[in-house]
MARZA-227993 format. One line per 4 residues: number of its first residue (from 1); their letters; for each residue z, y, x of C-alpha. Coordinates in pm, whole numbers. Each point is the difference from the previous one (the first is absolute). Example, Ala and Ser with C-alpha at 12.3 -4.5 7.8 and 13.67 -1.06 7.14 Angstrom:
1	AS	780,-450,1230 ~ -66,344,137
This chain:
1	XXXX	11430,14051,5691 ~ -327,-42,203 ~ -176,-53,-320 ~ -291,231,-36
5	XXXX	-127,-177,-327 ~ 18,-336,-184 ~ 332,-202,-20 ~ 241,-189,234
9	XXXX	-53,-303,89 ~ -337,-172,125 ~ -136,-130,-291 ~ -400,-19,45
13	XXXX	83,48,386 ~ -42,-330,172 ~ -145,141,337 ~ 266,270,26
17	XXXX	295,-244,-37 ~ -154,-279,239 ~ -1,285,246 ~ 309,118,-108
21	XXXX	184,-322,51 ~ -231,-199,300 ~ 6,268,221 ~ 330,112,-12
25	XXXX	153,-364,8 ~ -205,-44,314 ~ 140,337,149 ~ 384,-56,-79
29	XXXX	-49,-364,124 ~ -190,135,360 ~ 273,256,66 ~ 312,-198,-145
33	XXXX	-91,-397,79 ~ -265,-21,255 ~ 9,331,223 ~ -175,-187,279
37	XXXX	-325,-28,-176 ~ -49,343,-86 ~ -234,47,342 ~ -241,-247,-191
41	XXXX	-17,289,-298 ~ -8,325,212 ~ -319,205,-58 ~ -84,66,387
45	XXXX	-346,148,100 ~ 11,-57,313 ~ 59,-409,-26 ~ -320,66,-275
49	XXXX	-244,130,265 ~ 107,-127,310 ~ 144,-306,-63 ~ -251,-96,-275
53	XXXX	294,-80,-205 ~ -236,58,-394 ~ 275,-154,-170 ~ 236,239,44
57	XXXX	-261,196,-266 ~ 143,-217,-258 ~ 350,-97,109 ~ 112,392,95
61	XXXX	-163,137,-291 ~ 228,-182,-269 ~ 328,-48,60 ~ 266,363,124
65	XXXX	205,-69,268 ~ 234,265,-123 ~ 212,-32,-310 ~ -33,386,-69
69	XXXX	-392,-90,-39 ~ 18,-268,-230 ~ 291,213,-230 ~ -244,322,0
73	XXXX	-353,-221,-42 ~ 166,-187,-304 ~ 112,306,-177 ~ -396,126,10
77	XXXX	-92,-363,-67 ~ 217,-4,-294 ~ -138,346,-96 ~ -362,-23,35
81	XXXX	32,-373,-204 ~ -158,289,-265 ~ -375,-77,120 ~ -4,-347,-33
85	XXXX	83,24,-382 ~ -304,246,8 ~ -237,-151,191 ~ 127,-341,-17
89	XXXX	139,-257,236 ~ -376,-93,184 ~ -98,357,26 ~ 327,83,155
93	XXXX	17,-239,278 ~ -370,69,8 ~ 120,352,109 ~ 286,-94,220
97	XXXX	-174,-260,219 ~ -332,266,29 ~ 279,257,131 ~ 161,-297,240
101	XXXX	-319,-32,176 ~ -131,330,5 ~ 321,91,149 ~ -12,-207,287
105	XXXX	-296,131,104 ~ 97,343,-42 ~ 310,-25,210 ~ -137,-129,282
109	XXXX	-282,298,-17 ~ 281,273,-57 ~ 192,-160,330 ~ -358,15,212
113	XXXX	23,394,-181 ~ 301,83,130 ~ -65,-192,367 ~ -283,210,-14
117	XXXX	97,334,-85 ~ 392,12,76 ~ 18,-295,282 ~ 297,-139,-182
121	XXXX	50,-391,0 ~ 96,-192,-296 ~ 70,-338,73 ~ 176,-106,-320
125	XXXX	-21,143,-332 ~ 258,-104,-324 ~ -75,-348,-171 ~ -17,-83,-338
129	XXXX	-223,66,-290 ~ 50,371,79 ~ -371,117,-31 ~ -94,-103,-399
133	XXXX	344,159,-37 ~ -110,335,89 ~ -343,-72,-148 ~ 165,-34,-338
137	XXXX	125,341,8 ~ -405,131,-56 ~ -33,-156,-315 ~ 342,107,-66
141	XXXX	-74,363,41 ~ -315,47,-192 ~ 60,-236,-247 ~ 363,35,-121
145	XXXX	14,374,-204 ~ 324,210,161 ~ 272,87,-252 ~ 245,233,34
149	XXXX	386,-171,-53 ~ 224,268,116 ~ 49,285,267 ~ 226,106,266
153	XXXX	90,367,136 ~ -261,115,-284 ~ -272,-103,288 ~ 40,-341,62
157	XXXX	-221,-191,-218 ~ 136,-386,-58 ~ -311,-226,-150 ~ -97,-359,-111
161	XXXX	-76,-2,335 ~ 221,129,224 ~ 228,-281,70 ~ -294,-244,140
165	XXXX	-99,267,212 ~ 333,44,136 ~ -14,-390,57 ~ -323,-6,155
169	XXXX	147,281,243 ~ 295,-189,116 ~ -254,-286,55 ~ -195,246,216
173	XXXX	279,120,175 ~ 136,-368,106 ~ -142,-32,344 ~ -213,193,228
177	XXXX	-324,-112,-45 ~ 11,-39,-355 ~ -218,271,-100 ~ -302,-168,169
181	XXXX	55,-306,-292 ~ 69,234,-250 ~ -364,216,72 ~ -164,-305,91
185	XXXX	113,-126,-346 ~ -102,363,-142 ~ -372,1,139 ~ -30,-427,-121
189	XXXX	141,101,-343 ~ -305,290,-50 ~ -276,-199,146 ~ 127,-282,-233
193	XXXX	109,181,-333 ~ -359,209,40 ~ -203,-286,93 ~ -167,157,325
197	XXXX	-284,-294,99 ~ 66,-228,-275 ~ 289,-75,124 ~ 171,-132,-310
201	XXXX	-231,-237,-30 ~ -23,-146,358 ~ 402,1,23 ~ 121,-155,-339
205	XXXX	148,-345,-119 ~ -218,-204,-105 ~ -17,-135,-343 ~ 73,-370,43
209	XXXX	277,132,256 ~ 136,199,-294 ~ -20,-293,-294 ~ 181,-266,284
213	XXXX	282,276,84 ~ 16,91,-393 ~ 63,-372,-64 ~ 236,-134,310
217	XXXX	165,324,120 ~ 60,201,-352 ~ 212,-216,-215 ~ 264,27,319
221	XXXX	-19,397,18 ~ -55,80,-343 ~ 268,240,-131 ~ 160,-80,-317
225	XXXX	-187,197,-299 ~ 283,272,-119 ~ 166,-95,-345 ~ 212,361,-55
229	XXXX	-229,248,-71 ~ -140,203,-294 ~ -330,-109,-141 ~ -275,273,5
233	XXXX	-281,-202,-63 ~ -274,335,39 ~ -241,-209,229 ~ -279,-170,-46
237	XXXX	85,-267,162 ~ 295,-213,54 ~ 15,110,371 ~ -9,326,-94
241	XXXX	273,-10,-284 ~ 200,-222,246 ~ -70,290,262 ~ 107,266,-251
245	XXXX	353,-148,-88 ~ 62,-71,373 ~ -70,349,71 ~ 195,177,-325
249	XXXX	378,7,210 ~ -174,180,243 ~ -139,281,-201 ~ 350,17,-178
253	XXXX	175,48,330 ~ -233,241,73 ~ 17,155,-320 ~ 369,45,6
257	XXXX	-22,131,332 ~ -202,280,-73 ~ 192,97,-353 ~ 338,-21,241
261	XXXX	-207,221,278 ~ -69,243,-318 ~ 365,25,-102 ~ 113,83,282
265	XXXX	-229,266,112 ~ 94,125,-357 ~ 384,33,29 ~ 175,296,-30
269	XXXX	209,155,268 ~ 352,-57,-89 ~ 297,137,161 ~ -90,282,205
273	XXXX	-273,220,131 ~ 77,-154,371 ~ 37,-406,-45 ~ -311,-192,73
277	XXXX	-157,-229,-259 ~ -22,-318,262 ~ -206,-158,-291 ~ -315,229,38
281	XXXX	-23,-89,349 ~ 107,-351,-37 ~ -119,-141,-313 ~ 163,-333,-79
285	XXXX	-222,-309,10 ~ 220,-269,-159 ~ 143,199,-295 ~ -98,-122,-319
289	XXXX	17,264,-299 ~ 42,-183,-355 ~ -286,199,-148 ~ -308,133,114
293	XXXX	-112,337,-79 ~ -204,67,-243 ~ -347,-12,114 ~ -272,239,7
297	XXXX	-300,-5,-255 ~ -307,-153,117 ~ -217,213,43 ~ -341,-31,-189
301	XXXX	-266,-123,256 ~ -373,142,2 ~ -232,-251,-139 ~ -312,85,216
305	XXXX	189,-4,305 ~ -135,-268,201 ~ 245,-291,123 ~ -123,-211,343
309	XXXX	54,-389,-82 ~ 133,-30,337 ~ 297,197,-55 ~ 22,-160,-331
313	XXXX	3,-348,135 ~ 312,110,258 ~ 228,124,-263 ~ -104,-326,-195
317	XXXX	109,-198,293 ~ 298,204,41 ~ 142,-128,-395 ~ -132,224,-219
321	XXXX	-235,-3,-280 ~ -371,134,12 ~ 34,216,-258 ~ 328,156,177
325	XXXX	-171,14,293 ~ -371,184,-128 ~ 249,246,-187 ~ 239,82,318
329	XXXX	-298,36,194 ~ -166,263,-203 ~ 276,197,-1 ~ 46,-30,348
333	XXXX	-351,145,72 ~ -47,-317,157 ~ 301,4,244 ~ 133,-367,37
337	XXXX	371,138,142 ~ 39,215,-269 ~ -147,-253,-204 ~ 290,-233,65
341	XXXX	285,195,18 ~ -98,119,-382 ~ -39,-370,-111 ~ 298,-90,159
345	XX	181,319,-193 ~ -103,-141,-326
């Protein structure tokens, strides 16, 4: 459901599921078992700089306190598991404990900010890994290409995308002082993701860090490797061909989505010149149609139109072949969106 691209599952995703499942344990247990140690995990400021409490930089800044948190933060978790099969597992928590950091100082900067200009006190601000949370959604909006699944009221647009921003609103929304996390987590993610200072390669894991975690903590997180679906085998690699079959039920869900949109936009009004159509404003997202329509022709691409590699190299990531992906972008004048949503037509 939250799945913007690639298959269920965490396969490839060790990171994501140990913060999936440590986290989370560690929240239900706080809240459930042992409420009267949760003053030992709240994220106060105040007990910070007066009290010269530092370790509540470490201990407030992992675990929620609230159960709402840790549902909403392991939906995005869950989601965004996307960029560690990109980037890999050591770049990922490479980008995750940069954000942590950076985040720490920033919210103690945007609190002096708002001392400053507003004279409003904050003494205690949400715990948990809140702050890469938001971070992720930078790299998450220039990265991942918006595709159209449906539409409401003829107006409402419903995307790939849509869902994990409703998610990461009802995160926002949670408690009052939220929104400082979530653009503390914001500014970290764009200093990180465009590497303002060098800071990618001051903040990163470092390699002997990565080999000990690879060969102690991964064979306990691993995900099992998926056995049901359809080989593609288009890559050039085996990571790539395993990417491309884990990432062919998507495409067909959104495939059939959009031929189901198309159908219904195309009915006929039957029965009278006053009875609404209900399915023009409310396409259907779960009915399946036994056969697709028939599809367009292709249409012949310019040779001489130039392709950038870049673009290339995210539809290749995305599943699908290069020379799909050169063709779809010529035609496309270069548009990545429109790029997709004709691959994914075809």
């Amino acid at each position: 459901m939250f799945t913007t691209t690639g298959s269920r599952g965490l396969y490839k995703a060790p990171v994501s599921k140990s913060l999936l499942l440590i986290p989370s344990a560690l929240s239900v247990v706080l809240t459930v078992v042992l409420p009267q140690y949760q003053s030992l995990f709240v994220y106060s400021l105040q007990a910070i700089k007066q009290d010269k409490q530092f370790w509540r930089l470490l201990s407030g800044r992992l675990i929620c306190l609230d159960l709402k948190d840790t549902f909403c933060s392991g939906l995005l978790i869950y989601n965004f598991r996307i960029f560690e099969r990109r980037f890999g597992s050591r770049k990922f928590a490479s980008f995750l404990f940069g954000t942590w950091v950076l985040s720490a100082v920033v919210d103690f900067l945007l609190i002096e900010a708002l001392h400053f200009l507003f004279e409003l006190q904050v003494d205690v601000l949400p715990a948990g890994l809140l702050g890469p949370v938001f971070s992720l959604f930078v790299p998450f909006y220039s990265s991942i290409p918006r595709v159209q699944v449906t539409q409401m009221l003829g107006q409402i647009f419903i995307t790939n995308k849509s869902l994990v921003y409703i998610v990461g609103l009802q995160l926002l929304t949670s408690s009052a002082f939220m929104w400082v996390i979530a653009l503390s987590g914001l500014i970290s993610g764009l200093l990180y993701y465009a590497d303002v200072l060098a800071v990618q390669r001051c903040l990163s894991v470092p390699a002997w860090l990565a080999r000990f975690a690879s060969l102690l903590l991964e064979p306990l997180f691993s995900g099992a490797e998926p056995t049901t679906e359809a080989p593609v085998g288009m890559g050039a690699t085996l990571d790539i061909q395993r990417q491309q079959r884990m990432d062919l039920l998507d495409q067909q869900l959104l495939l059939s989505q959009l031929a189901q949109f198309r159908r219904n936009t195309q009915q006929p009004q039957v029965g009278g010149a006053f009875l609404l159509n209900w399915n023009r404003f409310f396409p259907s997202l779960r009915q399946r149609a036994p056969n697709r329509p028939a599809a367009p022709p292709r249409p012949r691409p310019l040779d001489n139109t130039p392709v950038a590699e870049e673009q290339v190299a995210r539809l290749m990531e995305m599943g699908f072949s290069r020379v799909d992906a050169q063709e779809a972008l010529r035609a496309s004048n270069n548009d990545i969106n429109m790029a997709t949503n004709f691959l994914l037509q075809h």
